[in-house]
N, C-alpha and C positions, 0 to 999 in steps of 0.2 A: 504493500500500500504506500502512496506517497502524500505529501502534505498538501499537496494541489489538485488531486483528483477528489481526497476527503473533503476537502472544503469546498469544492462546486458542489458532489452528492449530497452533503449535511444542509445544504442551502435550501434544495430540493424536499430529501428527505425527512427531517425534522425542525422543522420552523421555530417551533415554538422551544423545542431545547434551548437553539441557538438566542432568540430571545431572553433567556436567564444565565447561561451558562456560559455564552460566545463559542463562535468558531473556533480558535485556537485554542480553546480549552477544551473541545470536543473533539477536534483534532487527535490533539495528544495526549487525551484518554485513549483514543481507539491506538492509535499507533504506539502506547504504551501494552495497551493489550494485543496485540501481537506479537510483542519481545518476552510477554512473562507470563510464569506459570497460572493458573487457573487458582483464584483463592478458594479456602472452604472456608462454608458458612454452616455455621453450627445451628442447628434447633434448639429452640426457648421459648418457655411460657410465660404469658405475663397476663395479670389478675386486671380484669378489665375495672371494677367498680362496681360491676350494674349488676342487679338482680337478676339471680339466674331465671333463666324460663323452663315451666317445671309443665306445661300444655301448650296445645298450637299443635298447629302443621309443619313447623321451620324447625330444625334442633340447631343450625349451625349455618354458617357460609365459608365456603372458599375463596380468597385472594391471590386471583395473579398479579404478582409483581413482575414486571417488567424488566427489568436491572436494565443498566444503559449496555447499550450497544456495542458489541466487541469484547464486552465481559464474561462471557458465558453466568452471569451469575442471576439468572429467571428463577424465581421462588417462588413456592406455593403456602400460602399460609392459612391458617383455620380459626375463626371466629367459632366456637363452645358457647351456646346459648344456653344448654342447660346447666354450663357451671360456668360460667363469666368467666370466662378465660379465653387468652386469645394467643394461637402457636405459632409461631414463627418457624418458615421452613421444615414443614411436616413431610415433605415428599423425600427426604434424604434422610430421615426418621423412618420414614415406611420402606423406603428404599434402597439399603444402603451397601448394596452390590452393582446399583446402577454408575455407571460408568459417563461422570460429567454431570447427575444429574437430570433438570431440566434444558439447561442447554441456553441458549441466547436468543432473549427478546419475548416473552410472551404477551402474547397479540388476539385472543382470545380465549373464552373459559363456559362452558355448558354443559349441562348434564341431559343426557339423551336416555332411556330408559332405564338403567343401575349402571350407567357408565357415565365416567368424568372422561370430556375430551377438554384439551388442550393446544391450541394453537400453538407454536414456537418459530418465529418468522427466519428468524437470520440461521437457525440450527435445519430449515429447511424438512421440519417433521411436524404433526399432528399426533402428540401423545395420549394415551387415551389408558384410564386408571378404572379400579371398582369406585366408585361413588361413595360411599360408604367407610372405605378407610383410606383411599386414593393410592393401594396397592397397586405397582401397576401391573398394565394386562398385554401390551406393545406400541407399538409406534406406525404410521403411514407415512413415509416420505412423498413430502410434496416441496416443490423448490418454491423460495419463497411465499410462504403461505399466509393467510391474510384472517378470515376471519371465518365461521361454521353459520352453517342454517340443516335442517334435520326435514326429511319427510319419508313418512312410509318404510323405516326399515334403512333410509339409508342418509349419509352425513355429504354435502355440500359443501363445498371447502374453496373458497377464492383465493386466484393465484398470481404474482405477476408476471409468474413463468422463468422469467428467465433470471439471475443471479441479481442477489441482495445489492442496491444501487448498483445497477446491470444496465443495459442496452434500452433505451429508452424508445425505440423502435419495435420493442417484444408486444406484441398482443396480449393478453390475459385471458385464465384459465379458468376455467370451474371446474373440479374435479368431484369425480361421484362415487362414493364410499361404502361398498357393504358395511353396516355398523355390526355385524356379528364377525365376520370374517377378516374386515381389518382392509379388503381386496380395495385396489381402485378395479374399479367398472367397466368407469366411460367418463369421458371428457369433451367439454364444448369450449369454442372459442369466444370473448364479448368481445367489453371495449381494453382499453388502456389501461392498466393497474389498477385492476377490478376491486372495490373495497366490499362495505358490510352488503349484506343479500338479506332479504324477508321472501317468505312463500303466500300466495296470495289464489285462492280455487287452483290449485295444480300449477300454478306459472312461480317461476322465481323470480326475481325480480332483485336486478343486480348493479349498484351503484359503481360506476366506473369512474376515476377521478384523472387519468393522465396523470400522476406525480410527478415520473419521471420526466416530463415534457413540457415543463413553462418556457415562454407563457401558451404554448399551446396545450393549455389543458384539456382532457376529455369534458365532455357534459351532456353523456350519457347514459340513463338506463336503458340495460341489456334485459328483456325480456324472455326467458328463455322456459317455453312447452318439457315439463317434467317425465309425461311420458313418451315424449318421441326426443327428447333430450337435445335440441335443438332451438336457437335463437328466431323465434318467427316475428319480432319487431324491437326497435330501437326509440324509445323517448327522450326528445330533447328537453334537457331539464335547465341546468346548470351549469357554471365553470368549479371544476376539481370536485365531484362528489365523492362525500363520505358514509357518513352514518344514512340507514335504513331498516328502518322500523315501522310493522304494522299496530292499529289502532285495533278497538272492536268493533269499530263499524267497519273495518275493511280497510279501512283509509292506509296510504303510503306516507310517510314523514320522510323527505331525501334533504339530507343536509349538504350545502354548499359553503366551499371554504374561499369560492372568489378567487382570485388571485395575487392576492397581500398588497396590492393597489388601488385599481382605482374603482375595480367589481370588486364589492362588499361581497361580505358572506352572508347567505340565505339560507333559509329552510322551505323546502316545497311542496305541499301536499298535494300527492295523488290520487285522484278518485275515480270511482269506477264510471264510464260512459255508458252507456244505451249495449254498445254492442259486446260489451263485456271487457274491452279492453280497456287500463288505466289511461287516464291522462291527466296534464297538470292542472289542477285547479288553484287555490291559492299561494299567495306565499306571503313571508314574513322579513323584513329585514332584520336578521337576528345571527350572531357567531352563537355556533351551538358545536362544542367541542363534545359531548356527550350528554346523553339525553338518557328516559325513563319514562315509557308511558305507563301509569297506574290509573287505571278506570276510565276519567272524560282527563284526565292530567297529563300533559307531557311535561318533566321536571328537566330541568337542564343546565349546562355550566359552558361556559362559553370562554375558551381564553384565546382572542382576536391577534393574533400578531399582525404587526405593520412594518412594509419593509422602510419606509420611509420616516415613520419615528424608531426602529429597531427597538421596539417592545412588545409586549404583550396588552392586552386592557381585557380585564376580567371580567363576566357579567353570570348573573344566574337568574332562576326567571321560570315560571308555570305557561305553557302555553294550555287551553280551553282546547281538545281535539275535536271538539263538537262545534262550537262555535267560530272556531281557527282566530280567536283572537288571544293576543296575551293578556293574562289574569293577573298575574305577580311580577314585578321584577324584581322580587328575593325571593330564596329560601328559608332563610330564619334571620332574626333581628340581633342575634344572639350575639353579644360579644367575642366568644368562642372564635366566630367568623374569622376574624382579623388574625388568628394566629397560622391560618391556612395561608401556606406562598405560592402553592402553586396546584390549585386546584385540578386533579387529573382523572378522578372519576365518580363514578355517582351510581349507587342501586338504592331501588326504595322499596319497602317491604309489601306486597301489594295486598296483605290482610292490614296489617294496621298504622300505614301509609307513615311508618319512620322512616327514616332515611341515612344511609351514609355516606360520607363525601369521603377521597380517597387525595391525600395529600400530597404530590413527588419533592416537596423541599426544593434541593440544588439538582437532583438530579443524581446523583452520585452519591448519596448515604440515606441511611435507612428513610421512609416514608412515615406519613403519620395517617391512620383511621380516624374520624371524628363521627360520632354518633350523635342523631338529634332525634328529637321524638316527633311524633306528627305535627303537635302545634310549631315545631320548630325551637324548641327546649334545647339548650345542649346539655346531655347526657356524660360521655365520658371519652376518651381517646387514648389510643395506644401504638405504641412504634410497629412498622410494619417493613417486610422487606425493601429495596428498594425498589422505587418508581409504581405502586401499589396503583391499579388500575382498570382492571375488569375481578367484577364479581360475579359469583352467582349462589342462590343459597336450598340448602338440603333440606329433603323430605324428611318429616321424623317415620318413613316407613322405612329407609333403611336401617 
């Protein structure tokens, strides 16, 4: 690697790092990791504060940490509801004949029938564990791999094909997953560095962002027929789409991230037309780094980079899915707020509508949890591995 190829890809690649942490400090992290050994990271428990939950549906949640980029150091940790405890690095605790671990970059996190899958982007696999004690069960190789959506028996897996800030010319993938067998299938081609996917009456429906391609970004959703496994149309949404999530009425939320100038970032609602096919219907001028829809609620955090002030600006906020207008521009009033630097993820519990906000700091040392209750109370917080980022939480049937 050299210092002039990391720093055009880092441009590209993670914006909003570079907003807190700078280029030449991400730089030479990455080019530090490449010269040096793999650190271990130990598992710990640490005593949340909060009353354990002793009924419900939820006993627990899972945290993927992220770890920066070039580090191999992607951690899994465990939110214990029924004993307020929260573990740090449980997958090298459950697993500790595994070889590296989890690997570098986790990039998403779901549980699909008694199985925990796992995204791992720069390690180029889909790790996939039991659910229940996140033993693992193997792996899917897929080359740069981006985020999961599930139908029927089998796992959806978005790809940008070709190597980790690679060939900005590659098309993108979606790859299709026996979930019992671990097998790829079958594979379809969309747009340009295909990001999150949602399923909608049999069709996927696949947010393609161009990353690697400013300022020609993609600003297409790839619509892709699940059983003849082919792309039978292309909607014009937006520049660089991300995040894709469905509502209960159906509805599509495709978040755009603009191009850090002069096209702001949007959110676009999709809805369904006469002839069954989606199209755009509203939109919102809103930076929505990640989102949560619970009920008529989309909750969301939004941190804007600008390439022309080289910052970020922070925003969070309730959008109404029903009315498609914004409700709130906060989450909680709560003092608590101000200790969070760098807001990076968000799950909200969709029975009794608390929430947690997932903290990356600098980027480079551990992360913080912060827990708020539904009125927006803050609750309690605890250290997490680093860059803490997608959640997802556990049935008490396991």
């Amino acid at each position: 690697m050299t210092y002039k190829y990391l720093q055009h890809r880092l441009r590209v690649f993670a914006p909003s790092l570079i907003g807190r942490v700078g280029v030449g400090l991400l730089v030479g992290l990455l080019l530090s990791s490449c010269r040096t050994d793999d650190p271990i990271i130990y598992a710990t428990t640490y005593e949340t504060g909060a009353e354990a939950v002793t009924s419900g549906n939820t006993k627990g949640m899972y945290v993927l940490c992220e770890g920066n980029m070039g580090s191999n150091k992607c951690t899994l940790d465990y939110l214990d509801l029924t004993t307020a405890q929260y573990h740090r690095n449980i997958y090298s605790a459950q697993n500790p004949t595994t070889v590296k671990e989890l690997g570098d970059v986790g990039n998403d996190i779901k549980i699909y029938g008694s199985r925990l899958w796992m995204v791992i982007n720069c390690s180029n696999k889909v790790e996939v564990a039991y659910a229940k004690d996140a033993r693992r069960i193997g792996q899917v190789d897929i080359p740069n791999c981006r985020y999961l959506a599930f139908h029927k028996g089998f796992a959806y897996v978005s790809s940008f094909a070709g190597p980790v800030m690679g060939d900005e010319s590659q098309v993108g993938v979606v790859y299709k997953v026996d979930t019992l067998s671990l097998k790829i299938v079958d594979r379809v081609e969309v747009g340009y560095q295909p990001e999150e996917m949602a399923i909608v009456d049999g069709k996927l429906y696949v947010a393609n962002s161009g990353g690697y391609m400013p300022p020609e970004y993609d600003h297409r959703v790839s619509v892709v027929d699940l059983d003849r496994f082919r792309v039978e149309q292309t909607i014009d949404v937006g520049l660089n789409l991300h995040r894709c999530r469905v509502d209960r009425y159906g509805q599509l939320w495709v978040t755009s991230r603009g191009n850090y100038e002069e096209v702001p970032p949007r959110v676009y609602c999709l809805q369904q037309s006469s002839d069954g096919i989606a199209a755009v219907g509203d939109s919102l001028e809103l930076s929505i780094s990640e989102m949560c829809i619970v009920g008529d609620s989309l909750y969301y955090i939004g941190t804007q980079w600008s390439n022309e002030l080289q910052r970020n600006t922070v925003s969070y906020g309730i959008v109404n899915v029903r009315s498609h207008r914004v409700v709130a521009d906060r989450l909680t009033d709560a003092p608590e707020l101000n200790n969070i630097r760098m807001p990076y993820g968000l799950i909200v519990n969709p029975m009794d509508k608390d929430f947690y906000l997932m903290d990356a700091k600098n980027y480079v040392s551990s992360g913080e949890l912060f827990h708020f209750k539904a009125d927006g109370t803050f609750d309690w917080s605890v250290r997490t591995g680093d860059i803490p980022a997608h959640a997802v939480f556990v049935d008490s049937s396991f």
